[in-house]
ROTOR-260377 format. One record per residue (C-alpha): residue in one letter; x, y, z. Coordinates in pm, whole numbers, plus 32768, in hexadecimal, padded with zeros to 4 digits. Last residue first. Example, Ala and Ser with C-alpha at 12.3 -4.5 7.8 and 13.67 -1.06 7.14 Angstrom:
# residues 2
PATI  res     X     Y     Z
PATI    s  8557  7F96  82CA
PATI    a  84CE  7E3E  830C
This chain:
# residues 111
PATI  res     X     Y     Z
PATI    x  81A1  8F3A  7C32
PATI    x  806E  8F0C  7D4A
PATI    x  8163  8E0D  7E03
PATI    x  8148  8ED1  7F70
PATI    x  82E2  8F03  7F4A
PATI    x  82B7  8FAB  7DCB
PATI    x  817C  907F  7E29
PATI    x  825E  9111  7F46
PATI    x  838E  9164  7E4B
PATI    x  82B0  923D  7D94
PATI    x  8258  923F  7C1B
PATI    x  80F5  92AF  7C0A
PATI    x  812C  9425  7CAD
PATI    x  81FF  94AB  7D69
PATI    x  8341  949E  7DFF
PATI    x  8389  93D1  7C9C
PATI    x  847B  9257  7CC0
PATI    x  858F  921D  7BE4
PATI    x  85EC  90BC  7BB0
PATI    x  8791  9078  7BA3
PATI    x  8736  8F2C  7C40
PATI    x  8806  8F0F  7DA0
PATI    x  87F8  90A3  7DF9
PATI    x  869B  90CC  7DDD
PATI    x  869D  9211  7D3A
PATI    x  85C6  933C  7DBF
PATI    x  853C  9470  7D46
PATI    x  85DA  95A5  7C9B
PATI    x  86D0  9641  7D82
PATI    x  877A  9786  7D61
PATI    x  8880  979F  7E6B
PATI    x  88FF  98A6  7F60
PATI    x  8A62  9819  7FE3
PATI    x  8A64  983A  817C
PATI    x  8B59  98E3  8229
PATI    x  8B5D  9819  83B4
PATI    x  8A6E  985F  84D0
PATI    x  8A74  9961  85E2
PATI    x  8A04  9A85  852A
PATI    x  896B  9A37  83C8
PATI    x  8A69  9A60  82C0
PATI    x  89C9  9A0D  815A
PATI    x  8AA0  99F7  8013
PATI    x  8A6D  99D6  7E90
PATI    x  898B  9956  7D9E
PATI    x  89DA  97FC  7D84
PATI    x  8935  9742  7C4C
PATI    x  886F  961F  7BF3
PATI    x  883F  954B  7D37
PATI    x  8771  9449  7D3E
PATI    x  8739  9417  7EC6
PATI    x  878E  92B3  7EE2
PATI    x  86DC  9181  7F3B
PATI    x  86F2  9032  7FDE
PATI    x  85BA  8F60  7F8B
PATI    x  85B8  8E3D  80BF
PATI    x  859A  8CFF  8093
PATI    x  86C0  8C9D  7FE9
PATI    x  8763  8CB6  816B
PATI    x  881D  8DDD  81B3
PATI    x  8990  8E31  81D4
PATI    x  89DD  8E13  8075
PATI    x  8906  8F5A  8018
PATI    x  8A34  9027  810F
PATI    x  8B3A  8FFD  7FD3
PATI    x  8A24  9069  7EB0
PATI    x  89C1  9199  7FA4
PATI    x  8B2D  91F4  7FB0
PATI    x  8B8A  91D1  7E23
PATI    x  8A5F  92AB  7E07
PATI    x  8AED  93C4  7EDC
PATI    x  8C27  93B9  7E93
PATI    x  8BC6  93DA  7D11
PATI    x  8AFE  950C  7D68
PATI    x  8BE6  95A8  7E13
PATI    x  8BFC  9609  7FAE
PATI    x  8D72  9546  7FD7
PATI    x  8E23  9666  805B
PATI    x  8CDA  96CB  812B
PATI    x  8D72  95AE  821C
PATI    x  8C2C  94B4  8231
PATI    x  8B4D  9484  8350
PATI    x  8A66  95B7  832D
PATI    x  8A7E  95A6  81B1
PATI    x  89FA  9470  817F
PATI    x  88B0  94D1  8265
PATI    x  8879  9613  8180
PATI    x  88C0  9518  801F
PATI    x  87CC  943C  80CE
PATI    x  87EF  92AD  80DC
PATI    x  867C  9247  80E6
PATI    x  865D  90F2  819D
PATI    x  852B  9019  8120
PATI    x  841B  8F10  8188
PATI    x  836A  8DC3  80EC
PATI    x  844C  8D77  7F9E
PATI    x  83FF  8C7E  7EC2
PATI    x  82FD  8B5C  7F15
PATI    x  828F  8AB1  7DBF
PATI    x  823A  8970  7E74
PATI    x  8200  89F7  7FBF
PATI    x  80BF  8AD7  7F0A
PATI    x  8066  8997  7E53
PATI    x  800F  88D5  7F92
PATI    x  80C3  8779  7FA5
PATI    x  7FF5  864D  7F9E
PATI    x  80AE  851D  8038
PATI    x  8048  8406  7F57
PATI    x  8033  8291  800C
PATI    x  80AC  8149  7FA1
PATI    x  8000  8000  8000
């Protein structure tokens, strides 16, 4: 007598249930401003992705240009940056703020 295990279809085609944002303002807090580029930056987010499980989207601010400096009293220069969504950092896939293409529809399985 064999048996069938039924497996629900929402395990089967499980991808990613949660998500770390890497911000280019919470980069630059822990990083020497020396290293505040765009290329830094990504290579970064790309290096810290391997410290969480396949389960969970790790994305980027994606940034498209610096625009300068900001001094706040008390906390390092920041870089002023241009952003235009998010890209989840393992895939290359950009994600909108807005709109139908966000990172949240992606995680609940609506893309």
């Amino acid at each position: 007598m064999s048996t069938t295990t039924a497996v629900p279809a929402a395990a089967a085609t499980a991808g990613y249930r949660t998500h770390y944002i890497r911000s280019w303002h919470n980069y630059q807090l822990n990083i020497p401003s020396h290293l505040h580029s765009i290329a830094h930056y990504n290579a970064d987010c790309e290096e810290r992705a391997k410290l969480y499980d396949r389960n969970a989207m790790v994305l980027r601010d994606n940034v498209v240009k610096i625009t300068g400096w900001y001094w706040c009293t008390g906390f390092p220069a920041q870089h002023c940056a241009d952003t235009d969504g998010y890209v989840d950092v393992r895939t290359g896939k950009k994600y909108s703020l807005h709109g139908e293409d966000t990172f949240f529809k992606a995680i609940i399985g609506r893309q």
